[in-house]
C-alpha positions in Angstrom: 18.3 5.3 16.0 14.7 5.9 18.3 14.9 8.7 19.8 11.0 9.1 20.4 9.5 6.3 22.5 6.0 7.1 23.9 5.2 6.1 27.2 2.9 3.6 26.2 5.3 2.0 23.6 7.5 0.9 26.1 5.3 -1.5 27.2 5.6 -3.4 23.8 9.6 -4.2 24.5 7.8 -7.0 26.9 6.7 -8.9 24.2 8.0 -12.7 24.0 11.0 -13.1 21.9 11.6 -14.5 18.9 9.2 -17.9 18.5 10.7 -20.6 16.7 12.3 -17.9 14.1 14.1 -20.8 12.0 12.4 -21.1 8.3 10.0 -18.4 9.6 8.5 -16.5 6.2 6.7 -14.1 7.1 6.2 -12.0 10.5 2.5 -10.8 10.3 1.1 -8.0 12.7 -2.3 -7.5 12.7 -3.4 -4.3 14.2 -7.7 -3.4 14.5 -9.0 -0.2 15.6 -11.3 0.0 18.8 -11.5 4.1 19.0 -14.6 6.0 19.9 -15.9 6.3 15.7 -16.6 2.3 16.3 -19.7 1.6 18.3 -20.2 -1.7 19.6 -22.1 -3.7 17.3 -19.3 -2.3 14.4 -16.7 -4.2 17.0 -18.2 -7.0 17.0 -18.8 -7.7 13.0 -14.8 -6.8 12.9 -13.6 -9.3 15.2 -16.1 -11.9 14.3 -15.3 -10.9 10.7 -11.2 -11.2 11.4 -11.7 -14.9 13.2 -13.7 -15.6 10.0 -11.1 -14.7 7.6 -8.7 -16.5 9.6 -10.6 -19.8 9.5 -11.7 -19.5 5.2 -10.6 -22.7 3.6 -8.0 -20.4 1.2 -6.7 -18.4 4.2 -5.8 -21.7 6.0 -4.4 -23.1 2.8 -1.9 -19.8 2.2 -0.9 -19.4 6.1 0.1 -23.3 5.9 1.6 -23.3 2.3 5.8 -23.6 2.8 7.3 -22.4 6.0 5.4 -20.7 8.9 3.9 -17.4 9.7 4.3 -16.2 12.7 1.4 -13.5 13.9 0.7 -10.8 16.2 -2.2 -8.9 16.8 -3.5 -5.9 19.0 -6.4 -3.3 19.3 -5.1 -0.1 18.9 -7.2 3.5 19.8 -5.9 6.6 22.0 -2.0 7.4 21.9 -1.6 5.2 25.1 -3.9 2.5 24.0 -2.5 -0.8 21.9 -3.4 -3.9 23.6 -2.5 -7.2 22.4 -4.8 -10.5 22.1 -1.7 -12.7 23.0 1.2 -12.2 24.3 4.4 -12.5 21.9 4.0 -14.3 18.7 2.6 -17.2 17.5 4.0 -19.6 14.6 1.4 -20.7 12.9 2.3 -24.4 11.6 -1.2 -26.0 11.7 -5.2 -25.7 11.3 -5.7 -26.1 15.0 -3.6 -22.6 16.2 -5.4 -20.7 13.5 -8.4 -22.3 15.1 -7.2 -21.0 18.3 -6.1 -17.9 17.7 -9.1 -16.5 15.9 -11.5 -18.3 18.8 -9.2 -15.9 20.8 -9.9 -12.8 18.6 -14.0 -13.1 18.7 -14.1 -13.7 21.9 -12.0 -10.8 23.8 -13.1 -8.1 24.9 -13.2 -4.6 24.1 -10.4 -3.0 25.9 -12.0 0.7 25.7 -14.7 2.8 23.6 -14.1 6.6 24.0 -10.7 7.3 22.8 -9.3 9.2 19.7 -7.8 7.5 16.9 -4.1 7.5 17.3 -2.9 6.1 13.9 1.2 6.6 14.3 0.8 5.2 17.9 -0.4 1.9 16.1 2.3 2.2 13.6 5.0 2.5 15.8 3.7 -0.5 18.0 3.7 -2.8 15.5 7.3 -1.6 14.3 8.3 -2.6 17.9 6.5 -5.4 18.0 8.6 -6.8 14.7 11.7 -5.6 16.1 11.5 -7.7 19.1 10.1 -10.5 16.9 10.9 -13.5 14.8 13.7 -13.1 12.3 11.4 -13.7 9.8 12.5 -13.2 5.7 9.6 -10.7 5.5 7.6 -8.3 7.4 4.4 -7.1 7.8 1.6 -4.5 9.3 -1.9 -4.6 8.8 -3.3 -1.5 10.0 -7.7 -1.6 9.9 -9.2 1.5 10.5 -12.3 3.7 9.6 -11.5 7.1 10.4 -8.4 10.4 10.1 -5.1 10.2 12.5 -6.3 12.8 15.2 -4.6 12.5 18.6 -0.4 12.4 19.2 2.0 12.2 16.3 1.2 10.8 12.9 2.5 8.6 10.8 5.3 10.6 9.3 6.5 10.8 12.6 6.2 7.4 13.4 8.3 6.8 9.7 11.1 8.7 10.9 11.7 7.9 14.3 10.5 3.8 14.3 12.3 1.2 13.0 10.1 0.9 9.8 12.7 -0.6 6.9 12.0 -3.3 5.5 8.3 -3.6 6.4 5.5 -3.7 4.5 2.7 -1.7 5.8 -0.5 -2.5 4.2 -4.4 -1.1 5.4 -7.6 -2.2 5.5 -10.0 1.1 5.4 -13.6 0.5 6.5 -15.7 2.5 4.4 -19.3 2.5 3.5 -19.4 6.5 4.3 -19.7 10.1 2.8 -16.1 10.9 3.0 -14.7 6.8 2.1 -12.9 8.3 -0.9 -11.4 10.7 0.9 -9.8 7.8 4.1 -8.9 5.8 1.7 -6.9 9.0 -0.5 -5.4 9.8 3.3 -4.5 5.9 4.0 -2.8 5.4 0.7 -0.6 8.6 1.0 0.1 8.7 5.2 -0.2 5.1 5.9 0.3 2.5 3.0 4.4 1.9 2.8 6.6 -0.3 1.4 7.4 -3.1 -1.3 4.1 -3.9 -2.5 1.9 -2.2 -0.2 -1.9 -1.5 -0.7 -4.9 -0.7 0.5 -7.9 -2.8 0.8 -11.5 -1.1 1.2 -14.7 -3.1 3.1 -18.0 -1.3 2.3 -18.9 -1.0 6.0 -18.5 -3.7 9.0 -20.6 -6.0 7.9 -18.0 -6.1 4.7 -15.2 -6.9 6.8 -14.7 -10.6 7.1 -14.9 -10.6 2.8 -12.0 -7.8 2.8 -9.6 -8.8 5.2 -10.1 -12.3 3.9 -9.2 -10.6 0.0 -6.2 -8.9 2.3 -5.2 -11.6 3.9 -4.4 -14.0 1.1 -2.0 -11.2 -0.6 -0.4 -10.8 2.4 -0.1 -14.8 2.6 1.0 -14.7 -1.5 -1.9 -16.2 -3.1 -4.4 -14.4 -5.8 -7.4 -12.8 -4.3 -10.7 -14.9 -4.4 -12.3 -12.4 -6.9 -11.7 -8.7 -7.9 -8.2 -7.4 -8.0 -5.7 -9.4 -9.5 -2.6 -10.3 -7.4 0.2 -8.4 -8.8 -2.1 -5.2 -9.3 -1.3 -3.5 -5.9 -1.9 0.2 -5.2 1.0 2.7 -5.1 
């Protein structure tokens, strides 16, 4: 049972209902930090780089291979702070909503620049967000950040008291600094959960459209472009 609900959580039980939930394989929540550690060029390369990976020829091929995927995505920062790019969910059953979709993700803007990074605030939004969701046969976050949990309560909190089983939660740590072995030690143990989770690692922003595009098409059940083999997750 949740017994913790954040005041700013409450706001995601408005999300539309279940979309077309009928042969629905995966429900895919995409979550990208905005906190105060990413300036405003870095904002842009990651949501120009997330439209990108949206549009590659093998994303495309995986999100449109067998039933639909329906998607969800917000920008998460502060404790009080996830804002979503749509409202609801979409079901992605063709080229054109994909086309849509990440149109709509390079071209919104930033919803704020000087808050904390509030990773189990994130967390638990995106558990509410599947729970009001498609009845999809699998579920998943994808949590991108570049820096340590430091404002409200953290993930272990957001484990216990959100509705977290059954979902995957995989990462996408933006590195290219001194202490990237060090997030990416903190993400596998605090945020990473779940059958076949992992982390992925971009080498800075201007990295990000090649990672989450590698992310992406594990998520989606295809082999990675290059690199890591499929079945070779983390954890």
């Amino acid at each position: 049972m949740v017994r913790l609900v954040p005041p700013a959580l409450l706001a995601a039980s408005a999300l539309a209902g279940p979309a077309g939930a009928d042969g629905c394989r995966l429900a895919l929540v995409l979550a990208i930090d905005v906190s105060s550690s990413v300036d405003a060029e870095e904002d842009r390369l990651q949501r120009e780089g997330l439209a990108r990976a949206l549009l590659a020829p093998e994303v495309v091929r995986a999100f449109l291979a067998g039933d639909p995927v329906a998607l969800h995505a917000f920008e998460w920062s502060g404790q009080r702070t996830q804002v979503p790019f749509w409202p609801g969910w979409v079901m992605v059953e063709d080229e054109p909503t994909l086309e849509r979709l990440a149109a709509t993700i390079a071209g919104s803007p930033r919803s704020t620049d000087e808050l904390p990074t509030a990773v189990g605030a994130a967390l638990a939004r995106g558990a509410i967000a599947l729970r009001d969701g498609p009845d999809c046969r699998a579920r998943t976050i994808d949590v991108a950040g570049d820096g340590f949990h430091n404002e409200g309560f953290g993930p272990d909190l957001a484990y216990r008291e959100f509705p977290f089983t059954g979902v995957t939660v995989n990462a996408l740590v933006i590195g290219g600094s001194d202490f990237e072995a060090e997030l990416v030690r903190w993400f596998e143990a605090e945020v990473m959960r779940g059958p076949g989770a992992f982390v992925e690692v971009a080498e800075g922003y201007g990295d990000y459209a090649r990672a989450m595009e590698r992310k992406l098409l594990r998520e989606l059940g295809l082999p990675a472009v290059s690199g890591t083999p499929e079945g070779d997750d983390a954890g």
